[in-house]
C-alpha positions in Angstrom: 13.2 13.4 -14.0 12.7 15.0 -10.6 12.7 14.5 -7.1 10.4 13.7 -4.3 11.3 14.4 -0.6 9.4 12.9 2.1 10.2 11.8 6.1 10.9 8.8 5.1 13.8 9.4 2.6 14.2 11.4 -0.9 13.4 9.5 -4.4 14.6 10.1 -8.0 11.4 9.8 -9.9 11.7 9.3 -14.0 8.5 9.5 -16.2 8.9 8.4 -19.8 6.1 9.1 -21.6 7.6 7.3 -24.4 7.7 4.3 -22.9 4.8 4.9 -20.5 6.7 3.8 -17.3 7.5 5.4 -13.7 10.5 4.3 -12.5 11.2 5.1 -8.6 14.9 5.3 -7.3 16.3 5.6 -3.8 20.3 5.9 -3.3 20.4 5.1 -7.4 18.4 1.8 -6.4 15.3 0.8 -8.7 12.9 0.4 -5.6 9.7 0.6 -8.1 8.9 0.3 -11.3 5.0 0.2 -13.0 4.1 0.9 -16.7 0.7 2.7 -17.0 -2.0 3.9 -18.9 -3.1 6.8 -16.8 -0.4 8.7 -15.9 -2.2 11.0 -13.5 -3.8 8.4 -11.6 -1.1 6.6 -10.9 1.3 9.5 -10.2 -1.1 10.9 -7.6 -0.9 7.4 -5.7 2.1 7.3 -5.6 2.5 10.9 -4.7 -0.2 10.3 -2.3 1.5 7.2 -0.5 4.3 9.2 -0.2 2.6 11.9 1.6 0.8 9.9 4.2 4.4 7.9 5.0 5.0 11.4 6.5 2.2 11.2 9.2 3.3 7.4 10.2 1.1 4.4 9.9 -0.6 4.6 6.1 -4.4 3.9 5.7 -7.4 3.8 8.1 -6.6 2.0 11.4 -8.7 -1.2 12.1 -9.7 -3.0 15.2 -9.5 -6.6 14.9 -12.5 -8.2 16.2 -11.8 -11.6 14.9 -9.6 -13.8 12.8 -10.1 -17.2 11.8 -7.6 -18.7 9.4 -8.1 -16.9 6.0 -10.5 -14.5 7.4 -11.1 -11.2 10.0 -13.6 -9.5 11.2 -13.0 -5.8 11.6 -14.7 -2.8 13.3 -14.7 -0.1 11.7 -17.4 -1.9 9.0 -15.9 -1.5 5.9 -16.7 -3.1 2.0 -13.7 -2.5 -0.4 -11.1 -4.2 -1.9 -7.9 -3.0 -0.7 -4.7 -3.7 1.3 -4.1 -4.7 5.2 -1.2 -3.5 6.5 0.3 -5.5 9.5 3.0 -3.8 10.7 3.5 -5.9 13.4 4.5 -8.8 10.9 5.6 -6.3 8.3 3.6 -7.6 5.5 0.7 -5.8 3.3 -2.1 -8.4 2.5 -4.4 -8.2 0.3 -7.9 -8.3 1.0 -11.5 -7.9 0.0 -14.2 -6.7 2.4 -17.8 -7.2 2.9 -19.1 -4.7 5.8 -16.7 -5.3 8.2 -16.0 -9.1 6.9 -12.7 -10.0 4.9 -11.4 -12.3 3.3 -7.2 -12.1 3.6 -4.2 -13.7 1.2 -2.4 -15.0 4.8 -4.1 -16.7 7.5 -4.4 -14.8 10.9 -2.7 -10.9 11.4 -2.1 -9.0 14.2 -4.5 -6.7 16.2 -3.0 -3.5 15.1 -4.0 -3.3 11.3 -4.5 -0.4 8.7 -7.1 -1.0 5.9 -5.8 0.9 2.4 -8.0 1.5 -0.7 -7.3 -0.2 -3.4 -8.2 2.7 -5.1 -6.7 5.8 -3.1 -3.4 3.8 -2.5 -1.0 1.7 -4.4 0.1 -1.4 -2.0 2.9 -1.8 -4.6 4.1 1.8 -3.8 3.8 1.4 -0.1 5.6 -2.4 0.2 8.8 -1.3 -2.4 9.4 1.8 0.0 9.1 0.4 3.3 10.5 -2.6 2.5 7.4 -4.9 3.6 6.5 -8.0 2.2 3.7 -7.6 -0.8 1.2 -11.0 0.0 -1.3 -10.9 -3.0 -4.3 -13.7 -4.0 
């Protein structure tokens, strides 16, 4: 067991290796729990989400060109599956993107978006400690 201090607050983090689970607490609160296989990988997400809530908004800002229904078109062009986060409505969507094309689990979302990587950040991480609502496929 340890600690992690960022901006945003300071979490009691247990690894059992026993077990194989990461169990994230905040004011003796579970906020997030994952099992996992790779224990490096997922510890430096985490760690990693942690340390970009310090600079404010998480992930590579988006302009939103379009957004019909269940899709958007954004600028800058990106392919990746991943996360949007819409502050503005306080939700983190999934999403899959073709250059620049994506298809979103919610219809329409605001402007103002930030585009995570699947693969850099954990959405799971980011929606248990800033309270936003995970929308998944």
């Amino acid at each position: 067991m340890f600690d992690m201090i960022s901006l945003i607050g300071k979490y009691e983090v247990n690894l059992d290796f026993h077990n194989k689970y990461i169990l994230i607490k905040q004011n003796n609160n579970i906020i997030y729990f994952i099992r996992f296989n790779d224990i490096i990988s997922k510890f430096y997400r985490i760690a990693n989400t942690l340390q970009e809530l310090d600079r404010g908004p998480v992930g590579l800002a988006l302009r939103l060109e379009a957004c019909n229904d269940w899709t958007a078109t954004v600028s800058p062009k990106l392919t990746g599956s991943g996360w949007i986060v819409d502050y503005g409505q306080r939700k983190i969507i999934a999403a899959r993107c073709l250059n620049g094309s994506c298809i979103l689990a919610e219809r329409c979302v605001m402007p103002d978006i930030y585009y995570l990587d699947n693969k850099t950040y954990d959405g799971e991480v980011l929606a248990a400690l800033t309270s936003l609502r995970l929308v998944e496929f």
